[in-house]
Backbone bond lengths (Angstrom), bond angles and torsions (degrees), N, CA, C in turn:
res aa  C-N    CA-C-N  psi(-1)  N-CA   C-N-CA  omega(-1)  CA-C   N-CA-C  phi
1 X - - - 1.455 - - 1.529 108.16 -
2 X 1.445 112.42 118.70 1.507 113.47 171.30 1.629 125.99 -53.81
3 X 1.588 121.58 128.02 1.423 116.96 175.53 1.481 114.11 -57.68
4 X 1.526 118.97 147.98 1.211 105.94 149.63 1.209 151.44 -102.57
5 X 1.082 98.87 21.08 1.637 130.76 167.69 1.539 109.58 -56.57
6 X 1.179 104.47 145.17 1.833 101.14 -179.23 2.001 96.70 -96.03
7 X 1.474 88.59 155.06 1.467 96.37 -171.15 1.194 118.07 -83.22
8 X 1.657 101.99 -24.54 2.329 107.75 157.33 0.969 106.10 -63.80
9 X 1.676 127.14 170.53 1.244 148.22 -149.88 1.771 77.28 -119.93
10 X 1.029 145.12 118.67 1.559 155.60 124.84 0.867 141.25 -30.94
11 X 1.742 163.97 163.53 1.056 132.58 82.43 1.623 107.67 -122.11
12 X 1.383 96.81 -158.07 1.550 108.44 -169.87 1.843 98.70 -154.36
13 X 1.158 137.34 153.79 1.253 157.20 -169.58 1.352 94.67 -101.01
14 X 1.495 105.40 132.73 1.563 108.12 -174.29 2.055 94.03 -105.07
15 X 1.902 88.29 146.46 1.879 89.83 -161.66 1.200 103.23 -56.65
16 X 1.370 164.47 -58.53 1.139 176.99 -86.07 1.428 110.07 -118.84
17 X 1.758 129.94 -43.43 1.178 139.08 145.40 1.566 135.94 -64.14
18 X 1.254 113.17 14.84 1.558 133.16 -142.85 1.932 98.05 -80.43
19 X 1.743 88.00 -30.69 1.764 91.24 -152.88 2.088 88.90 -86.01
20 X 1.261 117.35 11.61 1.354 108.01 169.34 1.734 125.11 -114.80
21 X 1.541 102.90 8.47 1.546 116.42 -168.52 1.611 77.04 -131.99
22 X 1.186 130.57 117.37 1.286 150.36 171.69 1.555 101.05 -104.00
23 X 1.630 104.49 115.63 1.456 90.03 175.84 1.534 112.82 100.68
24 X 1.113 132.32 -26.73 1.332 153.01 178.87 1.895 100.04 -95.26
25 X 1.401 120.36 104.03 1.583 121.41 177.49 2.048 96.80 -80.66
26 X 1.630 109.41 120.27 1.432 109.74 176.28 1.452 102.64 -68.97
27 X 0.891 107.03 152.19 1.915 126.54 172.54 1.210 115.90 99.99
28 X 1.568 113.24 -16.75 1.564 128.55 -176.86 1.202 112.79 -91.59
29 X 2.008 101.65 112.44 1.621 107.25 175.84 1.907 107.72 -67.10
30 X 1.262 89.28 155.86 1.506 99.76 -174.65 1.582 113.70 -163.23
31 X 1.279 116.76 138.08 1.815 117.11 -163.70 1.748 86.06 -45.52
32 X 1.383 107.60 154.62 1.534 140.20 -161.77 1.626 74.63 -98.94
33 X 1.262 150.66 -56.17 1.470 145.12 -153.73 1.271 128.46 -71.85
34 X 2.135 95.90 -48.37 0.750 120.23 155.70 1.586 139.68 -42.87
35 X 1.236 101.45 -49.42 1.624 132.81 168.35 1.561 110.07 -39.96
36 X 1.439 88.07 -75.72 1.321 107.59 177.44 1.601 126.34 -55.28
37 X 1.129 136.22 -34.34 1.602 162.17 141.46 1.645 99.99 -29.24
38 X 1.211 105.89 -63.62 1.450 113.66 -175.93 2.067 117.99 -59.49
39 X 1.207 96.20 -38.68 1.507 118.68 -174.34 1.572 92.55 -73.52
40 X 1.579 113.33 -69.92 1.361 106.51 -175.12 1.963 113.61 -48.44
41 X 0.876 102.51 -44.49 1.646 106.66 -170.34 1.643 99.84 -66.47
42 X 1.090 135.88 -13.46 1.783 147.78 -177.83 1.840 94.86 -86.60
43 X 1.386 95.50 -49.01 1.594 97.80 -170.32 1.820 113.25 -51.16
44 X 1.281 73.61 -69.04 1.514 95.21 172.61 1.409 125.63 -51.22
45 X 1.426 135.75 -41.52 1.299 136.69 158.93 1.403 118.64 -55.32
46 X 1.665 118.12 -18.23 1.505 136.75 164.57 1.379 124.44 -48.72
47 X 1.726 106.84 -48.76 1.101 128.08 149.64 1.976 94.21 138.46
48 X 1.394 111.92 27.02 1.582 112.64 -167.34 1.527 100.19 -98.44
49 X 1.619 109.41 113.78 1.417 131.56 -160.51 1.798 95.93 -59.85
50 X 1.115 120.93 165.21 1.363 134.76 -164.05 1.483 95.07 -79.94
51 X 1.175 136.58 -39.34 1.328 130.96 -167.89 2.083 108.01 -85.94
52 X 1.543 115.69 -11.89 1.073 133.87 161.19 1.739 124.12 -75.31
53 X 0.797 115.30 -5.29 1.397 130.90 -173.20 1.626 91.55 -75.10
54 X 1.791 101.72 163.84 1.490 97.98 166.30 1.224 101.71 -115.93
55 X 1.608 106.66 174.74 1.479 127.65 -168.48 0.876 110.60 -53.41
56 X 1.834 114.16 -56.30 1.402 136.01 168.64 1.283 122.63 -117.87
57 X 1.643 112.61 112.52 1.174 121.84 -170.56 1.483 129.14 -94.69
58 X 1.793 107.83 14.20 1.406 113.50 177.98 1.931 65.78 -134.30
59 X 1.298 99.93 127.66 1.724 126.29 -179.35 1.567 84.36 -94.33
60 X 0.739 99.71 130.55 1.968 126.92 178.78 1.356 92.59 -67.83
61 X 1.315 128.78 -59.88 1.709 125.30 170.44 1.571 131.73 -58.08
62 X 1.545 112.38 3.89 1.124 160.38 136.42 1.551 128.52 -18.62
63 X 1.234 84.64 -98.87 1.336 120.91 -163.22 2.044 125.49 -137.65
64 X 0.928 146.68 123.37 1.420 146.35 -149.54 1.935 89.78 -99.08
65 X 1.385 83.21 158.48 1.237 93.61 170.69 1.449 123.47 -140.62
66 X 0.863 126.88 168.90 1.887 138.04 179.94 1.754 117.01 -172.94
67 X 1.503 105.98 123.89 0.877 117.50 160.08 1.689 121.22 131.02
68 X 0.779 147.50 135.78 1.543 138.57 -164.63 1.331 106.16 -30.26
69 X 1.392 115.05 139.91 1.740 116.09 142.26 1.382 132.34 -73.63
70 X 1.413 127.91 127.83 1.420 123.13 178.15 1.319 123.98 -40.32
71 X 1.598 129.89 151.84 1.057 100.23 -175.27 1.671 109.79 -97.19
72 X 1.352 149.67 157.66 1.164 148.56 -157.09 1.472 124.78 -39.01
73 X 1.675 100.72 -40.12 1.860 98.02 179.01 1.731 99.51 -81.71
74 X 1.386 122.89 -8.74 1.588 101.19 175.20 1.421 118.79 -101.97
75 X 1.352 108.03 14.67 1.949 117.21 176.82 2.191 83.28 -90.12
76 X 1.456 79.15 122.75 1.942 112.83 155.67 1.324 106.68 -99.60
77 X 1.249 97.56 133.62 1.641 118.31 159.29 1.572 108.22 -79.73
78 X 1.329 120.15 144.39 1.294 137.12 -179.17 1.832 93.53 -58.99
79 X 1.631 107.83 149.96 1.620 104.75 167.63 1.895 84.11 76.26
80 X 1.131 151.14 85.80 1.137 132.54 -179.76 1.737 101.03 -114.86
81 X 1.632 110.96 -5.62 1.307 100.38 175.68 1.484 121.54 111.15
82 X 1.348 106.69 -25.97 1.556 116.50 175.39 1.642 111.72 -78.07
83 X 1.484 131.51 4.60 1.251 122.74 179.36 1.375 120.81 87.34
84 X 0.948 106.71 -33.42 1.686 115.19 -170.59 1.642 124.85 -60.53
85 X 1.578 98.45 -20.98 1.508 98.68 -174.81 1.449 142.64 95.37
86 X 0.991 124.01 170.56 1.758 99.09 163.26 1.236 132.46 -67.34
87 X 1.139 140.34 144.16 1.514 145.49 -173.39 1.423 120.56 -71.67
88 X 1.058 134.10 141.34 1.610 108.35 170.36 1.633 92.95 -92.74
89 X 1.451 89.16 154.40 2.217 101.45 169.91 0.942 108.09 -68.55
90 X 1.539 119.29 149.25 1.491 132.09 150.51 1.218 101.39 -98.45
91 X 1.361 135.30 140.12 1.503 132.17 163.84 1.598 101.78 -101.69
92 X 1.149 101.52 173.16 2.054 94.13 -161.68 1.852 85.21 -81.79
93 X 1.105 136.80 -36.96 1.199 115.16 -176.31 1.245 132.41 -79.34
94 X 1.743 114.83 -33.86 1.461 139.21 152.71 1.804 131.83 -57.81
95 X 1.402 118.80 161.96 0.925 109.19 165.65 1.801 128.10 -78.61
96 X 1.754 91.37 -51.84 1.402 99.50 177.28 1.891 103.92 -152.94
97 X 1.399 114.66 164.92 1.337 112.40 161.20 1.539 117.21 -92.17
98 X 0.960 130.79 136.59 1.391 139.11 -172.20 1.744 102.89 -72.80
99 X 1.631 108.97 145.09 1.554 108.33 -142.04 1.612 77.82 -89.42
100 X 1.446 124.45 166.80 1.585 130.33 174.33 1.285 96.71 -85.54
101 X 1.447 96.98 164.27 1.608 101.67 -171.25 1.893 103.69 -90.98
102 X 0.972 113.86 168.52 1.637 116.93 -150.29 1.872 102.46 -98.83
């Protein structure tokens, strides 16, 4: 019998934390990597030095999650080197989140 768990790693912003993720819609699943990529690259344009960052930047008390975790050689670090930049999110129901203004 097939799981129904999705095979990306997820999360979603819980409503109650909503007024500190600007830009982030709560209830909306969205790649867990992605998410996270996006948050770090916000941090950092903030001006919060690389060694200031946290471990975990989607707080589990946060935000919910579902769906496998990657396994270690397929987690990317943000900045991965290919040029391209940050990604915008797809959330599985949405197209994209609209980028913050600079």
């Amino acid at each position: 019998m097939p799981s129904s768990k999705p095979a990306l790693r997820e999360a979603r912003l819980r409503p109650e934390f909503a007024g500190k993720y600007v830009g982030i819609e709560p209830g909306v699943w969205f790649s867990a990597a992605g998410l996270a990529e996006k948050l770090i690259t916000r941090l950092l344009r903030e001006g919060v030095s690389d060694e200031e960052l946290p471990q975990r930047v989607l707080d589990p008390t946060h935000f919910e999650f579902r769906g496998e975790k990657a396994p270690p050689a397929a987690r990317t670090q943000p900045g991965s080197g290919d040029g391209s930049g940050p990604k915008t999110i797809s959330p599985v129901s949405r197209t994209s989140i609209p980028p913050q203004p600079a």
